[in-house]
MARVEX-624294 format. One record per residue (C-alpha): residue number from 1; x, y, z. Coordinates in pm, 1 decimal, always signed. Layout:
BEGIN
- NUM,X,Y,Z
...
REM end
This chain:
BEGIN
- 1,+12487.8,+11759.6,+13531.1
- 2,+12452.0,+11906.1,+13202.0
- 3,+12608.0,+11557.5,+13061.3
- 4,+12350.7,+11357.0,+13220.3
- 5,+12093.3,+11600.0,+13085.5
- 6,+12213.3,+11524.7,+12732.6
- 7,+12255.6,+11145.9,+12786.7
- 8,+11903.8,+11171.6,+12920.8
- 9,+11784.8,+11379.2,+12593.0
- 10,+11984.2,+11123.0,+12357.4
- 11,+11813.1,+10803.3,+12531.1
- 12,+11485.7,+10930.9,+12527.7
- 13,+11479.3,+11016.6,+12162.9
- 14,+11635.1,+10711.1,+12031.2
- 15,+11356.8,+10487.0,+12229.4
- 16,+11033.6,+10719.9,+12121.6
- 17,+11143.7,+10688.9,+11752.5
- 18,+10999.9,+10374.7,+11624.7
- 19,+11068.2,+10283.6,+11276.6
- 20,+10797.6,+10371.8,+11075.4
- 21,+10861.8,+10011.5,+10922.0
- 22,+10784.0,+9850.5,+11265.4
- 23,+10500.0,+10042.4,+11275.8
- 24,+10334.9,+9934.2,+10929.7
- 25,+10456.7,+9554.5,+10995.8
- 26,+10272.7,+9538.4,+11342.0
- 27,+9959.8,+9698.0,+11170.2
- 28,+9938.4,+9452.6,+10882.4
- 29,+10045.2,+9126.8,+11131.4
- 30,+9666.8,+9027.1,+11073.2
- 31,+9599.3,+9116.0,+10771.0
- 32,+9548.0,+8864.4,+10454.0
- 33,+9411.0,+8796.9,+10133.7
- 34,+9067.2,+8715.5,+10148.9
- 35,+8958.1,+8827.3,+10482.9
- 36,+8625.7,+9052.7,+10490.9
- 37,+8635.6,+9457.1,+10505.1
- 38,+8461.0,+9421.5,+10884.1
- 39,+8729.8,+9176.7,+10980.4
- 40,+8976.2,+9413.8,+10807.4
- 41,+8845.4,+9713.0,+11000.8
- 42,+8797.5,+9576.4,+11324.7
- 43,+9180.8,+9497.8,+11301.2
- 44,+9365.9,+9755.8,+11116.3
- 45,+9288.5,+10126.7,+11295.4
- 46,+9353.0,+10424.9,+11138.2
- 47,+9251.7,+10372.4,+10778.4
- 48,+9087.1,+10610.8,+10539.9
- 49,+8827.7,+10509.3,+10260.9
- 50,+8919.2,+10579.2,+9938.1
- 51,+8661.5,+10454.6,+9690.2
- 52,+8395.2,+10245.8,+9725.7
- 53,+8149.3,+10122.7,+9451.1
- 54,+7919.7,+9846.4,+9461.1
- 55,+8147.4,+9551.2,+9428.5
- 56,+8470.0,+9711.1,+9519.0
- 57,+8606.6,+9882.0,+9756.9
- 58,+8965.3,+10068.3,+9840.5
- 59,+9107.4,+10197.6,+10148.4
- 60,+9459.3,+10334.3,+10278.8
- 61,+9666.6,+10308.9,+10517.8
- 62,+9920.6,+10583.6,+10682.4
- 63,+10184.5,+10565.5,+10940.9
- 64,+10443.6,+10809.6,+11048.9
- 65,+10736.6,+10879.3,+11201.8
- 66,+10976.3,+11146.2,+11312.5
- 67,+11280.4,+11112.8,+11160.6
- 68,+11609.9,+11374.7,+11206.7
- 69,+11668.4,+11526.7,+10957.6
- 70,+11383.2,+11444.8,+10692.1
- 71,+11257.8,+11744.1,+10489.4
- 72,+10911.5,+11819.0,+10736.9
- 73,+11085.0,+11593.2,+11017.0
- 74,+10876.6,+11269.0,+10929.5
- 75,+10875.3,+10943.7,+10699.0
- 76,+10567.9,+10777.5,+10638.7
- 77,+10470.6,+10415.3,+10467.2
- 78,+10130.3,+10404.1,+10269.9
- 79,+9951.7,+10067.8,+10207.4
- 80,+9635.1,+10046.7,+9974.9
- 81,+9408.8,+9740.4,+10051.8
- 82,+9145.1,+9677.1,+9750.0
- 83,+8892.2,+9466.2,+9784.1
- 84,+8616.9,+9321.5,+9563.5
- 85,+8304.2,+9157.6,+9672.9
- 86,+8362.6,+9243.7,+10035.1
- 87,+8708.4,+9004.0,+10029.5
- 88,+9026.0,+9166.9,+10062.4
- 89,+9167.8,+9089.5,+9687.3
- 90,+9537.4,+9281.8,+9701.5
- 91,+9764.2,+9508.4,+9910.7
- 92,+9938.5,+9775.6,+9694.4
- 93,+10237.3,+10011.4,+9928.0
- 94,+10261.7,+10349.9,+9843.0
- 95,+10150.1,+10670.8,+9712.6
- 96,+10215.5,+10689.3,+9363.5
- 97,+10008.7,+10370.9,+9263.5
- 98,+9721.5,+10518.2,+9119.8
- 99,+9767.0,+10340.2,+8771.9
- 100,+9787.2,+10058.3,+8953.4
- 101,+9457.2,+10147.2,+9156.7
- 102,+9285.3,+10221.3,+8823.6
- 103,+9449.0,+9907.4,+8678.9
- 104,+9240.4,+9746.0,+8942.1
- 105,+8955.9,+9923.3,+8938.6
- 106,+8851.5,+9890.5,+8602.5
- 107,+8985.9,+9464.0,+8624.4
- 108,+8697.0,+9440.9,+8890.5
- 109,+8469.4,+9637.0,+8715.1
- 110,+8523.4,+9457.8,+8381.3
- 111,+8575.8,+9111.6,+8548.2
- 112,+8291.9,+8851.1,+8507.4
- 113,+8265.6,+8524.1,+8478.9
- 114,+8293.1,+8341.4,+8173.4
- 115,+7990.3,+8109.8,+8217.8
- 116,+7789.0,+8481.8,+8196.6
- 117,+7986.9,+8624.5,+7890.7
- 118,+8180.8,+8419.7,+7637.3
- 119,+8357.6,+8676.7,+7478.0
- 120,+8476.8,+8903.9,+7771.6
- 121,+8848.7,+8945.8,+7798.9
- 122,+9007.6,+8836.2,+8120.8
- 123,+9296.6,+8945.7,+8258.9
- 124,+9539.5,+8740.1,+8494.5
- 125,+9835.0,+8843.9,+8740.6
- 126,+10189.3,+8768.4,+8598.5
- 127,+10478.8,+8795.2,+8849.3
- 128,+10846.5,+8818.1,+8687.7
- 129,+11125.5,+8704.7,+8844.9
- 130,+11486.7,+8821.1,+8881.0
- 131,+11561.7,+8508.1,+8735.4
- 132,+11399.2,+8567.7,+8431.3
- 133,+11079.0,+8357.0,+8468.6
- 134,+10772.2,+8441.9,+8410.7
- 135,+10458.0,+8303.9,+8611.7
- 136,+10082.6,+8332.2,+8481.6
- 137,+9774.1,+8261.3,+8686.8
- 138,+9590.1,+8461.1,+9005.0
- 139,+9750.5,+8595.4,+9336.5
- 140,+9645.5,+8402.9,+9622.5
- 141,+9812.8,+8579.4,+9922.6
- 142,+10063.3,+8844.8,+9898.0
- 143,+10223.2,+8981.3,+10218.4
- 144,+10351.1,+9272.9,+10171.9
- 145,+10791.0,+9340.5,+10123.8
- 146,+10805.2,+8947.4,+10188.6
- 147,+10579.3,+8696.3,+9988.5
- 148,+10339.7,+8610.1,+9723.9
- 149,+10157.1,+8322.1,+9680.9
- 150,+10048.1,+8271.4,+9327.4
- 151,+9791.6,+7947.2,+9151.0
- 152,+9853.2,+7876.0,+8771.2
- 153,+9565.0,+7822.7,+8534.3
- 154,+9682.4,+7435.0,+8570.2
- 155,+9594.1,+7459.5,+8946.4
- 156,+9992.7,+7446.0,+9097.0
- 157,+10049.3,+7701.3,+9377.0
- 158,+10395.7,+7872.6,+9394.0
- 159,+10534.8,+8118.8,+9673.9
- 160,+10801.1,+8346.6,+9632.1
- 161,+10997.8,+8593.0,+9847.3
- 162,+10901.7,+8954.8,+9749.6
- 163,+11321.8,+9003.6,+9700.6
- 164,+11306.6,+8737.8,+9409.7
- 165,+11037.8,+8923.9,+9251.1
- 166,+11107.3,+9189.8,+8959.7
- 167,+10703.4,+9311.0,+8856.6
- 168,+10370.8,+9178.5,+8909.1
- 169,+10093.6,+9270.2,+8628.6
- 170,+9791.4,+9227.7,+8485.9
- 171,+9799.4,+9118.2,+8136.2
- 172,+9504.9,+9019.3,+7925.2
- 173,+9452.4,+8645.9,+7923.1
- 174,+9478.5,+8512.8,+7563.6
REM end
């Protein structure tokens, strides 16, 4: 009897942990690039606002999970969504992106178009690869731990596999 209790324990443990990896995946299966912060909210649950101005806007995204042995007894996967002019513009993952949150922040708030201002600098996204290359122009679509879909100033689209990928930054156009 007390073996069956302990079988019963073991099972029931194993199937109540869920990855906290499944858990992130199945709450970002409909988000992407572009779509609208209702759109975004009506889909995704459980996210927090973290800043919003007038043009841009950035929220986060927790999950957790218990996990043996963990310091606290949990893991937990963080996603920041950023958008600008109510279109969601990037997806960052974790906590300790806040120069990369500022990085943004102050992109969208120094961003306008050049038909308005001549002289304003511009920045644009450059993704280095593993390989060595290096890739200049604006992120289209990026799904998190898996793709990015980037267009060139010349108008060419390229998608890569997040593994092939060694940085993504902003760098001011020249």
């Amino acid at each position: 009897m007390k073996k069956i209790i302990q079988i019963f324990i073991a099972a029931t443990v194993l199937t109540s942990c869920v990855s906290v990896k499944t858990k992130m995946n199945n709450s970002l299966e409909a988000v992407h690039t572009g779509m609208t912060i209702t759109d975004f909210k009506n889909k995704v649950r459980g996210t927090t606002l973290v800043e919003m101005k007038d043009n841009y806007a950035c929220y986060k995204l927790e999950k957790q999970s218990a996990k043996f042995g963990e310091p606290g007894g949990y893991v937990y996967e963080t996603r920041f969504f950023y958008f600008k002019d109510d279109k969601l513009y990037r997806i960052d993952e974790g906590t300790r992106a806040t120069d990369l949150k500022i990085e943004i922040a102050k992109d969208i708030t120094n961003h306008t178009d050049s038909k308005e201002k001549e002289n304003t600098s511009q920045y644009i996204d450059v993704v280095y690869l593993k390989n060595g290359s290096i890739i200049k122009g604006m992120i289209i679509e990026q799904i998190p731990n898996i793709s990015l879909k980037i267009q060139t100033v010349g108008g060419s689209i390229f998608v890569y596999k997040m593994e092939d990928v060694e940085k993504m930054t902003k760098e001011l156009s020249k």
